[in-house]
MDAnalysis code that builds the backbone (N, CA, C; Angstrom):
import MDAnalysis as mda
import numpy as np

u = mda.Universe.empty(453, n_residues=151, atom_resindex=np.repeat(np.arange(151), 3), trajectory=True)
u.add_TopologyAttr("name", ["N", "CA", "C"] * 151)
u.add_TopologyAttr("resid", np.arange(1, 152))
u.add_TopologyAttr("resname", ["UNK", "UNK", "UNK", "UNK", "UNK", "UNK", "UNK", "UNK", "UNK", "UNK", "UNK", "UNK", "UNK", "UNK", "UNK", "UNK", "UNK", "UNK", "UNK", "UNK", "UNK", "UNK", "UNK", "UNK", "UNK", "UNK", "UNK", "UNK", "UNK", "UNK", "UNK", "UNK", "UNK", "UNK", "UNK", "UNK", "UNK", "UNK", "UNK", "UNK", "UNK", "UNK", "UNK", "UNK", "UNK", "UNK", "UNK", "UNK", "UNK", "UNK", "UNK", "UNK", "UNK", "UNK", "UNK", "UNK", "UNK", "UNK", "UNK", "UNK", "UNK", "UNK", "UNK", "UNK", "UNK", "UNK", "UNK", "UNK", "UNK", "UNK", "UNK", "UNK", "UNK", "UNK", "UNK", "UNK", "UNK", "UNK", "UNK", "UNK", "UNK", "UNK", "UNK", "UNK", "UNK", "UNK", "UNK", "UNK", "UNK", "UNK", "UNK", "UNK", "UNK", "UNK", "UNK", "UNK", "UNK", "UNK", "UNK", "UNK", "UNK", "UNK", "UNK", "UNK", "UNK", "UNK", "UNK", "UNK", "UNK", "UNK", "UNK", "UNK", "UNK", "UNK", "UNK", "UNK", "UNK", "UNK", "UNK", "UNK", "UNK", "UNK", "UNK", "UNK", "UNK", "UNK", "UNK", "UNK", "UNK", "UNK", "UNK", "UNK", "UNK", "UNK", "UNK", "UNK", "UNK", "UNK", "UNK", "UNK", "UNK", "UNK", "UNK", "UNK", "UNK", "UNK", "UNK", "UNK", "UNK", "UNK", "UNK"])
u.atoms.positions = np.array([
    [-160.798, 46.063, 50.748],
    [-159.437, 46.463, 51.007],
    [-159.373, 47.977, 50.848],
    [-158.688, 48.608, 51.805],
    [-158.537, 50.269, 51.771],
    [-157.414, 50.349, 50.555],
    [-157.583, 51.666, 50.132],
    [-156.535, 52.102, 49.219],
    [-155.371, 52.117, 49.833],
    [-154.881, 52.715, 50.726],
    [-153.572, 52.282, 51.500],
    [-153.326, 50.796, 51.699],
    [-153.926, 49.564, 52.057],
    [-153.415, 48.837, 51.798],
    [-153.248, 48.152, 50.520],
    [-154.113, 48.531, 49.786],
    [-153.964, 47.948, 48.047],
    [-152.818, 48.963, 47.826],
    [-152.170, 49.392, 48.431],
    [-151.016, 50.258, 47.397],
    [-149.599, 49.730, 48.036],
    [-150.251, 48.975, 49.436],
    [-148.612, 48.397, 49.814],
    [-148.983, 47.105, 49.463],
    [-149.969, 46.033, 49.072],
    [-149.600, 45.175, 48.044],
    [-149.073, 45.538, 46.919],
    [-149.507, 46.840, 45.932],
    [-148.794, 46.697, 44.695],
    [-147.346, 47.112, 45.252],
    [-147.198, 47.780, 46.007],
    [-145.914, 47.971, 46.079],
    [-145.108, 46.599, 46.858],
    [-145.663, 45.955, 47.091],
    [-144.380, 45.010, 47.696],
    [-144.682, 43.666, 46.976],
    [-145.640, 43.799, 45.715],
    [-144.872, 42.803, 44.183],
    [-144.156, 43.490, 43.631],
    [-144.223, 44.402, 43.500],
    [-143.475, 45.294, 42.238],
    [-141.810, 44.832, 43.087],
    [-141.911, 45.474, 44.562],
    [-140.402, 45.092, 44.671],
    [-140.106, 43.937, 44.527],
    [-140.586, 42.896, 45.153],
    [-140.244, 41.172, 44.478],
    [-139.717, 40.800, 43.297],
    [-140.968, 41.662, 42.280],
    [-140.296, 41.244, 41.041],
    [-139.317, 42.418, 40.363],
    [-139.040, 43.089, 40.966],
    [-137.273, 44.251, 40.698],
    [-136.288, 43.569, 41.351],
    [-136.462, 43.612, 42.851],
    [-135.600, 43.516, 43.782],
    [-134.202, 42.011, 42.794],
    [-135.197, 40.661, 42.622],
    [-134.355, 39.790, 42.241],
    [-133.663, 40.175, 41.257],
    [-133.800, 40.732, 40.261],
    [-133.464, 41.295, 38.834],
    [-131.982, 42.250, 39.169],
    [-132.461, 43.037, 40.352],
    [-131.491, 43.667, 40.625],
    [-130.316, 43.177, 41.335],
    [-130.507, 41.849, 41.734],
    [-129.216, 41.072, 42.669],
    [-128.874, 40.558, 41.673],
    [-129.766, 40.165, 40.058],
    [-128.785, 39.525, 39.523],
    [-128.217, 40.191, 38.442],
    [-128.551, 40.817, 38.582],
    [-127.801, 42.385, 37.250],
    [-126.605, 42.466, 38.063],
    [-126.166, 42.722, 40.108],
    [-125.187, 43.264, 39.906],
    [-124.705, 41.850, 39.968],
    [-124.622, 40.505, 40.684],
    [-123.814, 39.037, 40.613],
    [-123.314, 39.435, 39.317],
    [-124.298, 39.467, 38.131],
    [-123.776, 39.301, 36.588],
    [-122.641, 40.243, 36.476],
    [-122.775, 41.424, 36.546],
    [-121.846, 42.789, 36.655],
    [-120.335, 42.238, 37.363],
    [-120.727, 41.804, 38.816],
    [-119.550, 41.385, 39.174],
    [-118.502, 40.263, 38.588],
    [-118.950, 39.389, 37.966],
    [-118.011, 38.301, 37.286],
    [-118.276, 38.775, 36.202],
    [-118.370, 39.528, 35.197],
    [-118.219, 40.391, 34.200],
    [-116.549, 40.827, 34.294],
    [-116.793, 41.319, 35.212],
    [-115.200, 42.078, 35.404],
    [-114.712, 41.290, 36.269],
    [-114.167, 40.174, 36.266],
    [-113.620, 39.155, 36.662],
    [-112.590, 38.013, 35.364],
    [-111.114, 37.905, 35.870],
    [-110.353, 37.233, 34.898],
    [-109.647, 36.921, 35.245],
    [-109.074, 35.465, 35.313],
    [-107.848, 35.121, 35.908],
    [-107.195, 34.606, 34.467],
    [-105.974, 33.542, 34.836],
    [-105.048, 33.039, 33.638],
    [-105.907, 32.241, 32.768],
    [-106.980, 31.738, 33.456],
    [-108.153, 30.234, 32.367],
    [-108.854, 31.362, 31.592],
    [-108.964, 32.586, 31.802],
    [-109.689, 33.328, 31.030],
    [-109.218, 33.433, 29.345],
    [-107.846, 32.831, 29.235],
    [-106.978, 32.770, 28.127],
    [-106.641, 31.901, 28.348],
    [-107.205, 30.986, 26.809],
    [-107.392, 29.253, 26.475],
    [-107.460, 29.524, 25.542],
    [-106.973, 28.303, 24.434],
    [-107.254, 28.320, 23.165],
    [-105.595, 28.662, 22.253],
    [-106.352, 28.435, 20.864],
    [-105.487, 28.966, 20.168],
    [-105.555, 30.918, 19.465],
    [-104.811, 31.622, 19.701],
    [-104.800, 32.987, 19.128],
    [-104.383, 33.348, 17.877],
    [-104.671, 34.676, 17.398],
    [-103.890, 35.282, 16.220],
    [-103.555, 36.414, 16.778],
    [-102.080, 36.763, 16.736],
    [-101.313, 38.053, 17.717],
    [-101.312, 38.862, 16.219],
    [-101.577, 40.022, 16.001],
    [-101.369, 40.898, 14.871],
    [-100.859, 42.627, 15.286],
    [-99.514, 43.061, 15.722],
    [-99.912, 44.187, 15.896],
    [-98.503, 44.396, 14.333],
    [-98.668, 46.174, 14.888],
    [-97.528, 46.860, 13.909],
    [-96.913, 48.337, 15.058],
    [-96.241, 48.495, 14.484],
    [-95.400, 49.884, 15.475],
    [-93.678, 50.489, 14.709],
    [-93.069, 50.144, 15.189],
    [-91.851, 50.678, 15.356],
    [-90.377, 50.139, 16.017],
    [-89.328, 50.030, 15.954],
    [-88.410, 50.034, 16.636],
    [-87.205, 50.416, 15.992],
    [-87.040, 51.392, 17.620],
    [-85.230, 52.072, 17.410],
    [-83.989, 51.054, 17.054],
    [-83.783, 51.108, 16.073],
    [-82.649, 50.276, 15.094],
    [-81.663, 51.086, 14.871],
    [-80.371, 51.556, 15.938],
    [-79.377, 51.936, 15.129],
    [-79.603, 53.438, 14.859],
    [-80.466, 53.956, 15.921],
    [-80.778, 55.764, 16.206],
    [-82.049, 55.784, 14.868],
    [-81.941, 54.807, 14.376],
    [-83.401, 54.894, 13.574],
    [-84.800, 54.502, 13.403],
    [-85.470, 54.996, 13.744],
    [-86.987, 54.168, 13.841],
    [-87.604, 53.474, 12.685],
    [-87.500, 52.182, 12.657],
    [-88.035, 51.422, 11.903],
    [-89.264, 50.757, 11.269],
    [-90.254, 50.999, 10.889],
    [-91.577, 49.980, 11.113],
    [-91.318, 48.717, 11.025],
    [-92.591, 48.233, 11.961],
    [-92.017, 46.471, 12.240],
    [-93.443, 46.336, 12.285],
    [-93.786, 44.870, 11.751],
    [-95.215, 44.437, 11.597],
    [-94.533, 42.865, 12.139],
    [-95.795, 42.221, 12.819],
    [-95.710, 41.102, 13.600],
    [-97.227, 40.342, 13.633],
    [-97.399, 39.352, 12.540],
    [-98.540, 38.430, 12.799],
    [-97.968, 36.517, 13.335],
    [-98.724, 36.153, 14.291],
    [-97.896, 34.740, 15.344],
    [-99.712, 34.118, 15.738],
    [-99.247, 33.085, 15.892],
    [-100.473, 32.453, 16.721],
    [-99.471, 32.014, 17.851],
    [-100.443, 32.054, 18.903],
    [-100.146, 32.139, 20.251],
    [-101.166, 31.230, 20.807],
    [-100.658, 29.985, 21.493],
    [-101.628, 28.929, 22.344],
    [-101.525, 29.241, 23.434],
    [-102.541, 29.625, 24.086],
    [-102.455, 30.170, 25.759],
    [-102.972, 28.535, 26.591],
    [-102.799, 28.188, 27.560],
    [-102.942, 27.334, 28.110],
    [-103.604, 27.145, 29.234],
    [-104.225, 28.133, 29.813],
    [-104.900, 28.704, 30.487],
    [-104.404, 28.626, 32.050],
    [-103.458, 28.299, 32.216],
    [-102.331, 28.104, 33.259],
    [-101.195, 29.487, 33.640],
    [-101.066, 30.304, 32.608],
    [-100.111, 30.855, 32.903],
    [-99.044, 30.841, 31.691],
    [-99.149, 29.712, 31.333],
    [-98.196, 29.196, 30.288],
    [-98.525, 29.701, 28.704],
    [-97.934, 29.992, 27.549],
    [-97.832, 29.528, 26.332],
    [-96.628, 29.249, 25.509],
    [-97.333, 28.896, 24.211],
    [-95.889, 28.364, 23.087],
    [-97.112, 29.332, 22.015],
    [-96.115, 29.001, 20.730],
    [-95.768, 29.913, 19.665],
    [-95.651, 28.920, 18.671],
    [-96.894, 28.630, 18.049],
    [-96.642, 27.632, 17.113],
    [-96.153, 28.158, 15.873],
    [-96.145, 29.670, 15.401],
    [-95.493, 30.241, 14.347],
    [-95.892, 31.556, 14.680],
    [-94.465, 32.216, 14.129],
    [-94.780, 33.918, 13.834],
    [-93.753, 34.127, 12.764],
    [-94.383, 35.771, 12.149],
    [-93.516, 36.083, 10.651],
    [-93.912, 37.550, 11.667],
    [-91.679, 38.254, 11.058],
    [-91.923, 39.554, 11.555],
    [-91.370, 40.093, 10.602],
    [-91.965, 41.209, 10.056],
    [-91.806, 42.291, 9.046],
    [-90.969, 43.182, 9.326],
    [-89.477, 43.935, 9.507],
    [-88.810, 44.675, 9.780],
    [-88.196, 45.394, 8.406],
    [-88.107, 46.737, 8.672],
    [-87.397, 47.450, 7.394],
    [-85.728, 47.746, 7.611],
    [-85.097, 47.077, 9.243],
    [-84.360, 47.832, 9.458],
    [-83.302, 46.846, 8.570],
    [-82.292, 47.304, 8.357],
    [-80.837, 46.581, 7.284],
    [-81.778, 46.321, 5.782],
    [-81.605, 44.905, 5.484],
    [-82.232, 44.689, 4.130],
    [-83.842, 44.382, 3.853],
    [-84.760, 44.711, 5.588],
    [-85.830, 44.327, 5.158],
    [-86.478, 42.975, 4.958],
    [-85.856, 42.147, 5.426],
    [-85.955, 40.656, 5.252],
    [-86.754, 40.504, 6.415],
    [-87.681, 39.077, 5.822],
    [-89.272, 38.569, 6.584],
    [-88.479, 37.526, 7.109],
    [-89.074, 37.842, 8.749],
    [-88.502, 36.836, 9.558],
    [-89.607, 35.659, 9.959],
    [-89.771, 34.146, 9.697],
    [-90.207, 33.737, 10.039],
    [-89.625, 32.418, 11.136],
    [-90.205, 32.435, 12.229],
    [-89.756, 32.028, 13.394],
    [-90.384, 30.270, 13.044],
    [-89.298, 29.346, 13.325],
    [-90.110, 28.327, 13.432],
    [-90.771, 27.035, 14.759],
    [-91.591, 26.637, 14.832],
    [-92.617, 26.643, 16.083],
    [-91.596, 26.245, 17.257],
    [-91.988, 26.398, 18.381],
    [-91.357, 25.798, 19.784],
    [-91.196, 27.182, 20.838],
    [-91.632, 28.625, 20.400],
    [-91.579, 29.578, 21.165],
    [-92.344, 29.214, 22.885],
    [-92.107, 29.493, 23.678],
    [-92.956, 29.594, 24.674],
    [-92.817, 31.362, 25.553],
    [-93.506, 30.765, 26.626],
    [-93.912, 32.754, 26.990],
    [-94.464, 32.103, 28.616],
    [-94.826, 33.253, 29.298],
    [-95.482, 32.986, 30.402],
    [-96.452, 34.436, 30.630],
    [-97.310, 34.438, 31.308],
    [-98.406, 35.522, 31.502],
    [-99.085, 35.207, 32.657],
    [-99.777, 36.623, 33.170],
    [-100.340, 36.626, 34.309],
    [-101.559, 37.688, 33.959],
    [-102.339, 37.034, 34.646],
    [-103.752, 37.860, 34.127],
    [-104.774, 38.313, 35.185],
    [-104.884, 39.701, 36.060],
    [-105.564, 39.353, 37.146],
    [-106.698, 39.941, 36.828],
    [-107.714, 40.167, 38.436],
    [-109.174, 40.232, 38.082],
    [-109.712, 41.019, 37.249],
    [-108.783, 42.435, 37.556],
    [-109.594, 43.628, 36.597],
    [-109.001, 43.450, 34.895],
    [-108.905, 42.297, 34.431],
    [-108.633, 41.718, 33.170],
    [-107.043, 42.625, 32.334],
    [-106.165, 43.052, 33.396],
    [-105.097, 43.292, 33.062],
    [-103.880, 42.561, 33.326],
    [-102.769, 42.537, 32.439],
    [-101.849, 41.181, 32.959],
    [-100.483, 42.152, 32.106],
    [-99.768, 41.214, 32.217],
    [-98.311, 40.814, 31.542],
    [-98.386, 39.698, 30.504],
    [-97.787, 39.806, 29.848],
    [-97.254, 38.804, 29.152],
    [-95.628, 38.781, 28.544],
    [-94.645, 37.887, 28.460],
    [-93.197, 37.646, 28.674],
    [-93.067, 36.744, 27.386],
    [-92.372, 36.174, 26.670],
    [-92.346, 35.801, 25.412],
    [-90.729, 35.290, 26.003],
    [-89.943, 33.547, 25.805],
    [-89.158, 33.453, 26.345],
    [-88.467, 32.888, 25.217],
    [-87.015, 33.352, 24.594],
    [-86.527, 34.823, 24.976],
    [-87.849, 35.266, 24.147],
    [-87.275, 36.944, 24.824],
    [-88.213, 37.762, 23.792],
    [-88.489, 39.038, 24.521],
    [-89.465, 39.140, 23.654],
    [-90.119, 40.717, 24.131],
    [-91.098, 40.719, 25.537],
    [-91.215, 41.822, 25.872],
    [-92.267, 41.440, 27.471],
    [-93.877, 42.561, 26.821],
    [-94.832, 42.564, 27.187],
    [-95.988, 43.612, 26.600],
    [-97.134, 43.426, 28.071],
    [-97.480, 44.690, 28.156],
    [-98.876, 44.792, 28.798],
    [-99.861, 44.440, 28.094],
    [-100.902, 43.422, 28.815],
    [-102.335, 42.794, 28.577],
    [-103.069, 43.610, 29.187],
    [-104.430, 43.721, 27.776],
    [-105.542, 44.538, 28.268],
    [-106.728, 43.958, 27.718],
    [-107.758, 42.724, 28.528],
    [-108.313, 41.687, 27.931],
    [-109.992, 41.922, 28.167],
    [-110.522, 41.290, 27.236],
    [-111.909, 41.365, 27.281],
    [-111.861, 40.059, 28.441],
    [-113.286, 40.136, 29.821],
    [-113.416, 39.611, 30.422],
    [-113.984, 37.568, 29.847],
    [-114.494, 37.936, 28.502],
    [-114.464, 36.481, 27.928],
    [-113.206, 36.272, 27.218],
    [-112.879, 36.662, 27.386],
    [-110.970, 36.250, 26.806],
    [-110.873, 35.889, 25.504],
    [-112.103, 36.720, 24.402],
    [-111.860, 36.453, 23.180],
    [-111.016, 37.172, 22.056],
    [-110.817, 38.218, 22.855],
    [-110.156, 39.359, 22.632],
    [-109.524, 40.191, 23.429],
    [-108.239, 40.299, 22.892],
    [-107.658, 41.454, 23.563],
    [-106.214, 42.322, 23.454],
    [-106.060, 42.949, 23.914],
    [-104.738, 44.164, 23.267],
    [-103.462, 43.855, 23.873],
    [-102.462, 43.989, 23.682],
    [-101.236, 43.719, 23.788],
    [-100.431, 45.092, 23.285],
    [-99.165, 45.471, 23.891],
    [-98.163, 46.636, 23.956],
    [-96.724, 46.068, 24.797],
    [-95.975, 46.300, 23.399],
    [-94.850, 45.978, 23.638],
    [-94.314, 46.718, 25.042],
    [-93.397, 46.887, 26.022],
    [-93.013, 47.416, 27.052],
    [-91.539, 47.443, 27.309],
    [-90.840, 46.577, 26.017],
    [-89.344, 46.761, 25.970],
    [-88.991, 48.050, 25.661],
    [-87.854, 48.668, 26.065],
    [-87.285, 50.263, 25.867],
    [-86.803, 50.119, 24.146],
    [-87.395, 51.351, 22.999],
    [-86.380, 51.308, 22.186],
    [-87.920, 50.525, 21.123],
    [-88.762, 50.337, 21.591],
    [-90.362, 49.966, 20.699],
    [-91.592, 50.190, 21.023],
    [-92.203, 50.919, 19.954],
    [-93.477, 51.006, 19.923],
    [-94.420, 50.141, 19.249],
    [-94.860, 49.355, 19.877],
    [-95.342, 47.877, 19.167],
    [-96.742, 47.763, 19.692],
    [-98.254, 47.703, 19.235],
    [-99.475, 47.336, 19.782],
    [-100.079, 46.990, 18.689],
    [-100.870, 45.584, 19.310],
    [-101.599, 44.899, 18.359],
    [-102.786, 43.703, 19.124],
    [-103.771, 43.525, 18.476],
    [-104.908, 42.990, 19.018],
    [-105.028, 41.559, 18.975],
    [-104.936, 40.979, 19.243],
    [-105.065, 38.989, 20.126],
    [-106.923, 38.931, 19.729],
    [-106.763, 37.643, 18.596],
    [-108.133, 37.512, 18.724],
    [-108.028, 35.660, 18.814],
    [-109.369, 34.984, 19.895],
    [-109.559, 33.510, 19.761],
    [-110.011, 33.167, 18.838],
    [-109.065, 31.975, 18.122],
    [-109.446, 31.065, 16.961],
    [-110.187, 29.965, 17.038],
    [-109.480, 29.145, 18.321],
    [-110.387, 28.311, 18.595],
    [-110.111, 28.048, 20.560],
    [-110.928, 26.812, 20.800],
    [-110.792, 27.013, 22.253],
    [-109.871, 25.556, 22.598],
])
């Protein structure tokens, strides 16, 4: 065998064994960054803290809830306790039956609506085990991190 052709055998294993690696690095890459509403299932722990305008005064407000996403679009609120300083400071604890609705698209950003309630921008890890939340009502500064408890 000439050296020119022993060098386009090594070269055309070498690409064989890259080439596949490389279709599946980007497939993988591509549904990486891929998320719809099933991407959020399970049961959550909602934990943020921030602020709200109370009466020309800014208040701190702390907010820990578990949140069942349903992977539909849908959730409920099996409990939340909210921490407010505004009037006497009294711990609000909500008791279960909340529901909400959310939308979650590919590039793993969404809405989420809390019914009644507050509305917040979603900013989600593509395995939906985690992810950030920001209040978006006028009059609060509210962000806090969503982690899965169970599925």
């Amino acid at each position: 065998m000439t050296r020119l052709s022993k060098g386009c055998v090594v070269a055309g294993i070498s690409s064989l064994l890259v080439l596949p690696g490389a279709v599946f690095a980007d497939e993988a890459r591509g549904h990486w960054n891929e998320c719809s509403p099933d991407t959020l299932e399970g049961l959550y722990v909602f934990s943020a803290s921030g602020h709200s305008l109370i009466n020309g005064v800014w208040q701190p407000k702390a907010v820990v809830e578990y949140i069942q996403f349903n992977g539909d679009g849908t959730l409920t609120v099996p409990a939340a306790t909210v921490a407010n300083r505004a009037g006497d400071g009294a711990i609000t604890r909500s008791p279960p039956g909340g529901t909400g609705t959310y939308a979650l698209g590919a590039d793993c950003k969404g809405t989420l609506q809390f019914t009644p309630g507050p509305s917040f921008d979603v900013f989600a890890s593509p395995e939906g085990v985690q992810f950030h939340m920001i209040q978006t009502n006028p009059n609060n500064v509210i962000e806090g991190t969503v982690n899965r408890l169970s599925r």
